[in-house]
C-alpha positions in Angstrom: -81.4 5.5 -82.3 -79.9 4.6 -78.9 -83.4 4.5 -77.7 -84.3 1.9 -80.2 -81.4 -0.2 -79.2 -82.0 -0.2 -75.3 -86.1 -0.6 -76.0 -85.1 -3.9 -78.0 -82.5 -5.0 -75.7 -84.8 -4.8 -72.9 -87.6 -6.8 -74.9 -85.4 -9.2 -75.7 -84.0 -9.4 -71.7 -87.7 -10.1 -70.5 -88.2 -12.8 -73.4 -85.1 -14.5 -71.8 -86.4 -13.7 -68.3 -89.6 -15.4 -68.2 -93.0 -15.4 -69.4 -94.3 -13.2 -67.5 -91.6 -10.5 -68.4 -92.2 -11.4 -72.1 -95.4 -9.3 -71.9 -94.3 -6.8 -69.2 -93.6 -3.1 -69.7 -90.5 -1.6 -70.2 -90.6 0.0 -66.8 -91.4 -3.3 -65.0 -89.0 -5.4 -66.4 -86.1 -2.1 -65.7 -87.5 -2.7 -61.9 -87.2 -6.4 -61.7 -84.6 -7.6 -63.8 -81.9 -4.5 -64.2 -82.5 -2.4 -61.4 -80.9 -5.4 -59.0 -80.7 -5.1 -55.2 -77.2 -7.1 -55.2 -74.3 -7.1 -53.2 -71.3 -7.6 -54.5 -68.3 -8.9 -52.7 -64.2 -9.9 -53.6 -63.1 -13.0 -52.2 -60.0 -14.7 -53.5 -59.6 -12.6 -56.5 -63.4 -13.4 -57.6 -66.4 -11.0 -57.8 -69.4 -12.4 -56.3 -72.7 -11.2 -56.3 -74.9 -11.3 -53.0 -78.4 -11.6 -54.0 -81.3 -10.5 -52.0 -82.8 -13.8 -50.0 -86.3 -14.7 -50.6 -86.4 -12.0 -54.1 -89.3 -12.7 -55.9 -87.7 -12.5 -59.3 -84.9 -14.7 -58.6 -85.9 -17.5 -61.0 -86.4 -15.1 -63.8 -83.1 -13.1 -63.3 -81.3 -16.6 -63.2 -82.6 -17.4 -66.4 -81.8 -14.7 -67.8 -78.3 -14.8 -67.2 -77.9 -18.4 -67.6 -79.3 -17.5 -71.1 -77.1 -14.2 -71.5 -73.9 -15.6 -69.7 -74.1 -19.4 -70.0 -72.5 -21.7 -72.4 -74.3 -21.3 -76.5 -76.7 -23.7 -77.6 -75.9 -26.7 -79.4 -76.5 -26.9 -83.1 -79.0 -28.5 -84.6 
């Protein structure tokens, strides 16, 4: 059952991602979007998160947190 649970949440983490991880595998989205070659620093009482310069998934690992982590949509 717990593989059922992380399959779907790592569908629905590449549909969020981009289009290209919408049809990727399971193993290729794990590699670009999970498996994250960050940094992560304390400054001030804050975490940041030092990500790699010139990553090629960048763009799709933004919109995927802006979409996990961001404000909700508005109502329609």
């Amino acid at each position: 059952m717990l593989a059922a649970i992380s399959f779907n949440l790592t569908r629905a983490a590449g549909t969020l991602a981009s289009r290209f991880h919408t049809r990727a595998t399971t193993t290729t989205i794990r590699t670009h979007l999970i498996a994250v070659p960050a940094r992560i620093a304390r400054s001030a009482r804050r975490l940041r998160l030092h990500l790699p310069e010139r990553w090629p998934w960048e763009t799709a690992w933004h919109a995927l947190f802006t979409a996990a982590a961001g404000p909700p949509a508005a109502a329609t």
